[in-house]
N, C-alpha and C positions, 0 to 999 in steps of 0.2 A: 377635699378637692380632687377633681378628678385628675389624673397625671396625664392625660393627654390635653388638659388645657395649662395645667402649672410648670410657671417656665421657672428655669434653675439656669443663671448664671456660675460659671466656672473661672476664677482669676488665674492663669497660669495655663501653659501646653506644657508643661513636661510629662515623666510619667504616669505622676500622682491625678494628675489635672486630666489626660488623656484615657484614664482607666476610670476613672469616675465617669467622664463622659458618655464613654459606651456602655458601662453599666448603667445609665440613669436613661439614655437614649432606649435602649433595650427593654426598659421598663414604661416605657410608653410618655416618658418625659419633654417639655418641648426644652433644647438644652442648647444655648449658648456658649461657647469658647471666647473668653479675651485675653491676647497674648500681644505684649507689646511689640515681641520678635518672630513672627511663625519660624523663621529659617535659622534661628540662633542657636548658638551649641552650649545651651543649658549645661547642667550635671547629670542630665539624663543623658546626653550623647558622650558626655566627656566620662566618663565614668569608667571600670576596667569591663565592662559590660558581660560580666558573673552574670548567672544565676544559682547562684550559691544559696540552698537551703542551710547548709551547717553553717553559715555566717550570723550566729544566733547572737554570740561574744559580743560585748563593744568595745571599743576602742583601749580602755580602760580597765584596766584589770589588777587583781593584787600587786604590789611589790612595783607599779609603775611609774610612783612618785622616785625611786629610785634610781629609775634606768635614764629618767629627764635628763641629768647632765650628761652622759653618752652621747644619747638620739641629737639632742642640740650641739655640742663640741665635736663630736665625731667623723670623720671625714668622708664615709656613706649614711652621716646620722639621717632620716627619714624625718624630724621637726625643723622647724621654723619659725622664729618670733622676728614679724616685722614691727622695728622701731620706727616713728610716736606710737601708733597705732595700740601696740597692744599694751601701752600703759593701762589706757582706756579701757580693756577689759578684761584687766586684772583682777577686779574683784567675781566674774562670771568664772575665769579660770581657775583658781582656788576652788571657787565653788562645785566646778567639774572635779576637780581631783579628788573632792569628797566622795563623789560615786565611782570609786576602785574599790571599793572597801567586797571583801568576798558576799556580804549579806546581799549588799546591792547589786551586785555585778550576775548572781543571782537571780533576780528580784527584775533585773533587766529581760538577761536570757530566758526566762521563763515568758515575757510578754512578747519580746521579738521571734521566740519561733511559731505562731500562728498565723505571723504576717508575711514569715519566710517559706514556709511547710508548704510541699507540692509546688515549688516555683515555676518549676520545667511546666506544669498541668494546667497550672494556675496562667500562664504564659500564652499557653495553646487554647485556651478557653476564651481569652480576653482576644485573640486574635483570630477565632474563628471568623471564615467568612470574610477575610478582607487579604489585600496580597500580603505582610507583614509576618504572616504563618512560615515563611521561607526564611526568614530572617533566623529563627531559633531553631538551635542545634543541639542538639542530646549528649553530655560526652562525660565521661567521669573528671574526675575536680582530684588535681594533685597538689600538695603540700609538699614544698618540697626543704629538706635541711641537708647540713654538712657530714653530720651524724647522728644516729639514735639518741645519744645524749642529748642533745638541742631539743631535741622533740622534748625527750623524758622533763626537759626546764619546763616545756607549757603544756604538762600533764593537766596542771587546774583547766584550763579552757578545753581540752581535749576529754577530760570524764564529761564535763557540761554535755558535749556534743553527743555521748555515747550515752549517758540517762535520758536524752531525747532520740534513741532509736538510733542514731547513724552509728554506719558498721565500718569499723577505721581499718583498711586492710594496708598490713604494712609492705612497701616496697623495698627491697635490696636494689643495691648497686647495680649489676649485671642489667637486670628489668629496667629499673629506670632509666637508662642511658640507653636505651631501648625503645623509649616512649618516650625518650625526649632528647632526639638527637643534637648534638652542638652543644650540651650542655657538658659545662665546665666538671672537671673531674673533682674538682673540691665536695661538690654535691654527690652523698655515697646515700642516699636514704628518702624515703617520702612518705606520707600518709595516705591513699586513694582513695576517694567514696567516689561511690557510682552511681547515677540518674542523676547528673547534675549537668550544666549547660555554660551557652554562652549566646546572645545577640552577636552574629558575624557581621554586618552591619548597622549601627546604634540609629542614625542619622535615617537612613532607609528606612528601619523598622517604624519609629517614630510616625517619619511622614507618612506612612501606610498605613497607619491607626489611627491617624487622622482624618488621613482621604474614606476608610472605613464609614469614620463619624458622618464627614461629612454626606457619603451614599445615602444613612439612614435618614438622614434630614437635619442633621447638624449644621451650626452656622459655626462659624468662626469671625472673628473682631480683632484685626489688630492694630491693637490703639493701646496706649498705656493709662489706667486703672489710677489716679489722681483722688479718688474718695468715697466711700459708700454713705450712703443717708438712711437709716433707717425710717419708718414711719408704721404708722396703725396697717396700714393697707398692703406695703411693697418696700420694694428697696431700690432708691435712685443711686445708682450706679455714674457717678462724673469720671471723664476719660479726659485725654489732650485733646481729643477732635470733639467730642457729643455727651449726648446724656440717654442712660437707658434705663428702664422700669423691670424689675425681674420681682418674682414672688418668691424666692431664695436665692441667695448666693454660696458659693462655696469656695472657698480660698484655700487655694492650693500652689501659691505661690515662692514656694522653696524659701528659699533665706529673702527675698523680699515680701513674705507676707506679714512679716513683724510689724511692720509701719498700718496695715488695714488692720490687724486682727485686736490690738491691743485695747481701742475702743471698747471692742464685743465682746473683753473678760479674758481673755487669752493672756495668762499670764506667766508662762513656762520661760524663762529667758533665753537667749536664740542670738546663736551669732555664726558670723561666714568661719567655716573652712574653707580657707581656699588647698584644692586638690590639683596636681597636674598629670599629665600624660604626655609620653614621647610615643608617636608612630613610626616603627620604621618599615616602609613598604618594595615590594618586589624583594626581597629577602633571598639568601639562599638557603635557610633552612625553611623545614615543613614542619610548623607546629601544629599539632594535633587537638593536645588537652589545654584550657582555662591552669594556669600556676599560680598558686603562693609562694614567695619566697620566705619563710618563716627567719633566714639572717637579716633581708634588707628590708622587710616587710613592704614587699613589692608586687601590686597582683597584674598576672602577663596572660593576655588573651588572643589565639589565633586571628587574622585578619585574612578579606580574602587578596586572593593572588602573593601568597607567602609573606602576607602583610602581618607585624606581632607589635601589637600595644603594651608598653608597661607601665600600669597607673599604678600611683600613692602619693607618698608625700604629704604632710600635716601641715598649714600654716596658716598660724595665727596673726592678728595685726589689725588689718580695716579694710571693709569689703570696698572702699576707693584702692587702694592698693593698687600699682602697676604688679604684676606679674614678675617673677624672681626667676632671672634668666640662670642664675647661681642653681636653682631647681631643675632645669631643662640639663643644665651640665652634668647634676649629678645622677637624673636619669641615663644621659647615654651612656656616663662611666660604669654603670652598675647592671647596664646590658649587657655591654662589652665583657665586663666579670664574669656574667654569667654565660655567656655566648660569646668563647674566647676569639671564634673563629666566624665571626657574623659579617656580611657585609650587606648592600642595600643600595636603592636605584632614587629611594626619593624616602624622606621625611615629613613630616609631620607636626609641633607642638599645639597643645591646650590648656587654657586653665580655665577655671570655674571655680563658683562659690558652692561650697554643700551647706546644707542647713543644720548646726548642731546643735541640739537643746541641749540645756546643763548635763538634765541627766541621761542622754542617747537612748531616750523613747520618742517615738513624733505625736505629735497631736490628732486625734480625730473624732471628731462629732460636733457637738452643737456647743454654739454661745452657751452662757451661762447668762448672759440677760437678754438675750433676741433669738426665739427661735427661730427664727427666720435666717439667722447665720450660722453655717456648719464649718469647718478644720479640716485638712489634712495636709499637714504638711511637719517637715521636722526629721528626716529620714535619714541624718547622718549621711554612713554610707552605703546603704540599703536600699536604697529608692527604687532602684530598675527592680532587683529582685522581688520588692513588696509593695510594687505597685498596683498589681493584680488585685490582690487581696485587699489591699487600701481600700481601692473603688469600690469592690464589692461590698466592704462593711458599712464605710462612708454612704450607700446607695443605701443599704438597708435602714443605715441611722436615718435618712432622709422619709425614707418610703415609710417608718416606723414599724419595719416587722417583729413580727413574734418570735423568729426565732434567731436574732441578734446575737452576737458573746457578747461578756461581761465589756464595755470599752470604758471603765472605770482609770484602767492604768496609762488611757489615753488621753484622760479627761483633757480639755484647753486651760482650765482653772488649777489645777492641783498641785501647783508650788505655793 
């Protein structure tokens, strides 16, 4: 079929959903958007807005069933288990803690760095040509601890990153407080890599990769996505307002695409992280570089006009869930820690769902009984960074080219 007459519906605008789009559009595709919220602040906006290639690790790692009663009891602990909720998916969370094991966690990072690799390039490729290119900024990526020792604890994730080529240049005290003014004196040490980045505004960027889309002849729908029909010929696509005919679909609907995908074989289990963020804006400090906190495990990104975001936070329970103001609290106290002497004109909070599969890979490619249905979604907390790349492979899997990678470790079926 030729691609300038085969239309390809897209369920979701986040990143995943918006990088497929202008890949498929680029390919001469007639391309659809339906988004229930064009203006809502996904995980793509809420997110610490890295472009962190060395984010290859997941979540999970040896020795981390251990550290659970800490992170949980602890009074900057970084988890959260909302009750009823996460009765309910007790038997998915066991099954995640199975994949800490070092084979796995392995077996992970080996599949997440080609979707990470060249983020910053991968970034400026997917944004050629539209105003969004302003949005990303080039800047090294610090890791920062209390001491070399700290570090020396997560040497396992730290050789990972360095058998995939990143060059871990260590910082002293003097330098760091140097590159990172206001920061608390407890902080004596960091790890640097360089070409690495950050979205300075998430929301901005977003809508310019859309307005992009939409220049090339893109449509956008916003109506919420209620059912897909498969048939011999096409796929009726039923919304809240209408009904539409596409000759593919591609669901890229972050943590709600569980509900459409599971019909069309997607069987990888998926449930909400909910993640938060605290903005604090007009600041008096000038942060420079994207941070890790490797104690509170906390990722802090410049904003503009002395604006500094600090995302994380883990919590489990039910994507109905109100938002755990008890989370917002202990984001401020663990600025303030780190920024003994921080003050601020205006605030900020967000939360959102991320999409976690069992085993923190996401899905991408085609049904296992329709081909006419493709995946991507499932991104942890990777998404912005491996959105890029998503589309582009997603694009290839549709377009069937020859010279694909293996997307075997992505399959939708392979639990």
């Amino acid at each position: 079929m030729n691609n300038q007459k085969r239309k390809i519906t897209i369920i979701g605008a986040g990143i995943i959903g918006i990088s497929s789009a202008l890949n498929l559009i680029r390919r001469g595709y007639d391309v659809t958007i339906i988004e229930k919220e064009i203006d809502g602040e996904s995980a793509s906006f809420g997110n610490a807005s890295w472009l962190s290639a060395p984010s290859i690790t997941p979540v999970l790692t040896p020795g981390i069933i251990y550290k659970i009663p800490k992170m949980l009891f602890s009074s900057n602990g970084p988890l959260f288990l909302r009750f009823p909720g996460v009765v309910k998916i007790l038997p998915w969370l066991f099954k995640y803690l199975t994949y800490s094991t070092e084979k796995k966690v392995n077996h992970i990072s080996k599949h997440l760095e080609p979707l990470l690799r060249n983020s910053i390039e991968e970034h400026k490729k997917l944004a050629e040509g539209t105003d969004a290119i302003q949005w990303i900024k080039e800047t090294p990526y610090l890791y920062l601890y209390k001491n070399k020792n700290d570090y020396s604890k997560d040497s396992f994730t730290w050789n990972i990153r360095k058998n995939y080529g990143f060059t871990l240049i260590e910082v002293q005290n003097d330098e760091l407080h140097e590159l990172v003014p206001g920061l608390s004196e407890d902080y004596t040490f960091a790890i640097k890599i360089e070409n690495q980045g950050y979205i300075t505004n998430s929301k901005k960027y977003l809508k310019d990769l859309l307005e992009g889309f939409k220049n090339l002849g893109g449509k956008i729908i916003e109506e919420e996505v209620l059912n897909i029909n498969s048939n011999e010929k096409d796929i009726k696509i039923k919304t809240n307002i209408s009904e539409l005919l596409s000759d593919n679909i591609l669901i890229t609907a972050g943590v709600f695409s569980d509900t459409l995908s599971k019909k069309y074989g997607a069987n990888v289990p998926l449930q909400s992280e909910r993640g938060y963020h605290l903005e604090l804006k007009k600041t008096n400090l000038e942060l420079k570089y994207p941070l890790m906190n490797g104690y509170l495990k906390l990722a802090i990104a410049p904003k503009p006009l002395n604006g500094i975001r600090f995302a994380g936070l883990v919590e489990f329970g039910s994507i109905k869930s109100k938002p755990n103001h008890k989370a917002y609290d202990l984001l401020m106290k663990n600025a303030q820690s780190m920024f003994p002497g921080i003050s601020y004109k205006e605030k900020s909070e967000w939360s959102g769902h991320r999409p976690a599969t069992v085993d923190s890979l996401p899905l991408i490619g085609k049904s296992p009984i329709d081909e006419k249905v493709f995946f991507a979604y499932g991104h942890h907390h990777i998404g912005l960074t491996a959105g890029p790349k998503t589309g582009e492979l997603i694009t290839k899997n549709i377009s069937r080219d020859n010279d694909q990678i293996d997307l075997s470790a992505y399959k939708p079926n392979r639990y």
